[in-house]
N, C-alpha and C positions, 0 to 999 in steps of 0.2 A: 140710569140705574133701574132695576126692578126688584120686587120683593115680593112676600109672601104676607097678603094682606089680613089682620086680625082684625075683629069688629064686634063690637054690639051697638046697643042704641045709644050709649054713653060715649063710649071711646073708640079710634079708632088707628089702627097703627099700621105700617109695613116694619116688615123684618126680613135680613137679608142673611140665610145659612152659609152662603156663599163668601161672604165677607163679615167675618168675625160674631155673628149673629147680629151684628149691626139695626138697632132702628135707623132706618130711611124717615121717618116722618109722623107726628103725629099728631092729632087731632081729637077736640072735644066738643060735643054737641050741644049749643046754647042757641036756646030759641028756635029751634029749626033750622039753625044754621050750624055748619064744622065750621071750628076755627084753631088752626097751625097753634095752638099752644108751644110745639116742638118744631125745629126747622126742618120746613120738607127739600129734602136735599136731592129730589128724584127730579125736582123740575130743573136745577140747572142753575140759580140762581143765586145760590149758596158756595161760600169758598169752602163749606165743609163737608167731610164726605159722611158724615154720619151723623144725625141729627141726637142719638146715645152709644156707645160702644161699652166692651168691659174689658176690665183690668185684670190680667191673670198672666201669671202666677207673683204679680207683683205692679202695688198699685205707684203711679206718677215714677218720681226718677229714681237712680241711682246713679253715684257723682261721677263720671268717667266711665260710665260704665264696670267699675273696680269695685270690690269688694273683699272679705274676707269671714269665712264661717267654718267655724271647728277648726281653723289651725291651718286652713287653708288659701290659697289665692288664687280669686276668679275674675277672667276678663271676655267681661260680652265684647259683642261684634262692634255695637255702634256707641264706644267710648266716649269719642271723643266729640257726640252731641247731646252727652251724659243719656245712658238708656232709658226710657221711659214709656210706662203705660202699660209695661207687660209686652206678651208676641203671640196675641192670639186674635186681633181686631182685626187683620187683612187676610186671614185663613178662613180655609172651607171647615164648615163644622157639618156634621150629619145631622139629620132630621129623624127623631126616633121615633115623634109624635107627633102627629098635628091635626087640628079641627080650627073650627072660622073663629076658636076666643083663646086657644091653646098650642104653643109651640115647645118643645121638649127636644133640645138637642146636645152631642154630643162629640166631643173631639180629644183625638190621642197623638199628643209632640211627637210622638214616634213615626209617623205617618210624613214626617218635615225633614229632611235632613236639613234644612237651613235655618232648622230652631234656633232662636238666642237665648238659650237656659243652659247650665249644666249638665239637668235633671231631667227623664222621663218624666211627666206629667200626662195625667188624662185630667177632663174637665167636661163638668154639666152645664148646661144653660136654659133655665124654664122662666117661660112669659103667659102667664093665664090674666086674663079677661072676666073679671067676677063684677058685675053692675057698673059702680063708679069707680073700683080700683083697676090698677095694674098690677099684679105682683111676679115677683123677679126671686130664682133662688138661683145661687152658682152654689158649683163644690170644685174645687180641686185637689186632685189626689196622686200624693209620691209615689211613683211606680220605678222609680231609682231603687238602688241596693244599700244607700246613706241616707242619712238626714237630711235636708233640707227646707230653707227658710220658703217662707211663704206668707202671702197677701193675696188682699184681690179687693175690687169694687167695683164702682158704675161710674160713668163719667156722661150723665144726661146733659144735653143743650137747651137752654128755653128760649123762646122769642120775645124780645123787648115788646115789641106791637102785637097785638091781637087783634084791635077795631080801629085804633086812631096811632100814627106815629105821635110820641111826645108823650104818651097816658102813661098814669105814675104806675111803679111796681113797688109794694112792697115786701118786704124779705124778714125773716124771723130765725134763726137757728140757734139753739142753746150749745155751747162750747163755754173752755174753761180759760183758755188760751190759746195763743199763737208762739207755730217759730218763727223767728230770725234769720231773715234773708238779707245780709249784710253784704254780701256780693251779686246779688239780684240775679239769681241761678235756681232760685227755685228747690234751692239746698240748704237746710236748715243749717245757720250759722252760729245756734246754741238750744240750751235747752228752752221750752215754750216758755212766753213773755205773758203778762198782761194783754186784751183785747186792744185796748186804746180806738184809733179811727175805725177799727173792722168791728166793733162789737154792736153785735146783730141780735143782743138776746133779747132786748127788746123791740119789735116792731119798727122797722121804719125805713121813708121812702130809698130805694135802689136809684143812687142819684149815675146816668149814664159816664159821668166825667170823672167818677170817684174807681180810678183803677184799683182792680185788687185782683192779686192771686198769690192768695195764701195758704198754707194748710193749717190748719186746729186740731190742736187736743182735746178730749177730753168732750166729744160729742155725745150726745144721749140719745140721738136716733129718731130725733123728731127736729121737723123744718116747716115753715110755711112759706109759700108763695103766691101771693093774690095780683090781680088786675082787674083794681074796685070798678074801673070803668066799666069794663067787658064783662063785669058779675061772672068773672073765672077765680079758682082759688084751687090751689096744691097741697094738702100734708103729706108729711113723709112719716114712717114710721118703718126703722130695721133692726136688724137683730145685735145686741149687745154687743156683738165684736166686733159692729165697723165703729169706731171709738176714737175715728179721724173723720175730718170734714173736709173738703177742700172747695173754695170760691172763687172761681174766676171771673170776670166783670172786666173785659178788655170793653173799648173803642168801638164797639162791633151791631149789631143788629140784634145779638144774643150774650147769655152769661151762660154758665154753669154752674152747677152745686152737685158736690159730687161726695155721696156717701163712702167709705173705704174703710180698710182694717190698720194696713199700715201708715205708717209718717213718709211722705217722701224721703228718699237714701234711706229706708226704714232700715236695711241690710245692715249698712255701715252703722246707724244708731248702735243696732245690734251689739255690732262687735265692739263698741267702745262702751258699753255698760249701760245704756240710756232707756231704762226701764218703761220710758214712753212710745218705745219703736213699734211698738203692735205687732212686730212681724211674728208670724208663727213656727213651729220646729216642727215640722213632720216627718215620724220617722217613717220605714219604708213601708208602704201601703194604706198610711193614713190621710184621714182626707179634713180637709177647712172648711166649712158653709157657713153661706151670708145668706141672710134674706129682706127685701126692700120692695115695700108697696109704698103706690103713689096712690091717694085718693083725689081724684078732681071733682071738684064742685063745680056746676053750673045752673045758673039762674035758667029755668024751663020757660 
């Protein structure tokens, strides 16, 4: 894989215009050394093909791909491994902008005829390099002649290891609850519950055996992620409308945390009344923005 390398003295990242604006990799300077904070998926080594990608025009799944909005019924292509993640992460997007701490790009579903949307859609994607942050803004905008529902988010990878396998992580995110995966599909199986074993809002250690992947309500847009050993540490801070959280913490070498607007099957929420769906109505020409900086600390 190859990308378009961003950098300062602080962070440093690849980004792939090529495939969904995808980070390939990333890296943070402690001590005079980079260290893969993000999984670098360019050496080969990783079963993943992107170390962040984004969600647009609609964030995690929907149930069979089926839904229903205004009175209507719609069926994506790939039903029946329930859609998911959006259809914009293995597309070329354009490059409008770019310099060694700044990339600005842009992409129109019309350009696909193999879209999985209904809806024409365009969409932005900016990644600026400011000292120790990242920050990230998306937009997406209905270029249909109806309504249309809409979401979007980030879906970043972090690395369990930094300096030693085994070194503890801890994790922080304020949420109010969780849904109900009662058929273990990643499909909310009622309105949000209680935290109970996921509840992260206080501080504590990311135990690797402790599976989770859940999504949450009721996020405030602030997260932490430290690795006391390797004196590395993550806050997040986004804009009020991603007001879902989602954690995944498989088996693996890595987690996720993945800031977003909507509930997974947020569509369907929709259409069954469930005021917690986050999904948005965009009438024709209008547009959604998120925005999500990561700050990393590193001991100098």
């Amino acid at each position: 894989m190859t990308g378009i390398t961003l950098a300062n003295q602080q962070i440093r990242l690849t980004v792939d215009p090529d495939q969904g604006v995808n980070i390939l990799a990333g890296y943070v300077q402690r001590r005079g050394q980079w260290l893969p904070f993000m999984p670098d998926v360019t050496t080969g080594n990783s079963d993943l093909k992107a170390s962040s990608f984004l969600l647009i025009p609609y964030s995690n799944r929907i149930e069979n791909g089926y839904f229903t909005f205004q009175g209507k019924e719609y069926q994506l292509a790939n039903g029946a491994r329930h859609a998911s993640h959006g259809d914009v992460r293995g597309r070329s997007w354009q490059v409008v902008e770019q310099s060694h701490t700044r990339i600005d790009c842009a992409f129109d579903s019309q350009n696909f005829s193999d879209i999985n949307w209904p809806w024409p859609f365009t969409a932005t994607a900016h990644y600026t390099l400011e000292d120790n942050c990242l920050r990230s803004e998306l937009s997406v905008t209905n270029q249909g002649e109806s309504a249309m529902p809409a979401g979007l988010g980030w879906h970043p990878y972090y690395n369990r290891t930094l300096t030693r396998v085994g070194e503890p992580i801890l994790v922080q995110y304020n949420v109010t609850s969780v849904y109900p995966d009662a058929n273990d599909n990643r499909i909310p199986s009622g309105p949000p519950q209680p935290l109970a074993p996921q509840d992260f809002r206080t501080e504590r250690e990311l135990m690797p055996d402790n599976f989770i992947d859940a999504c949450f309500y009721g996020y405030d847009g602030k997260a932490t992620i430290a690795w006391p050993e390797s004196g590395v540490q993550l806050h997040y801070e986004t804009s009020a409308n991603c007001g879902h959280f989602i954690f995944y913490n498989p088996p693996k070498p890595y987690f996720a945390a993945e800031p977003v607007t909507n509930a997974n099957n947020g569509v369907n929420l929709l259409a069954n009344g469930d005021s917690t769906s986050g999904i948005q109505i965009l009438e024709p020409g209008a547009t959604l923005r998120a925005h999500f900086t990561v700050t990393v600390e590193s001991e100098a």
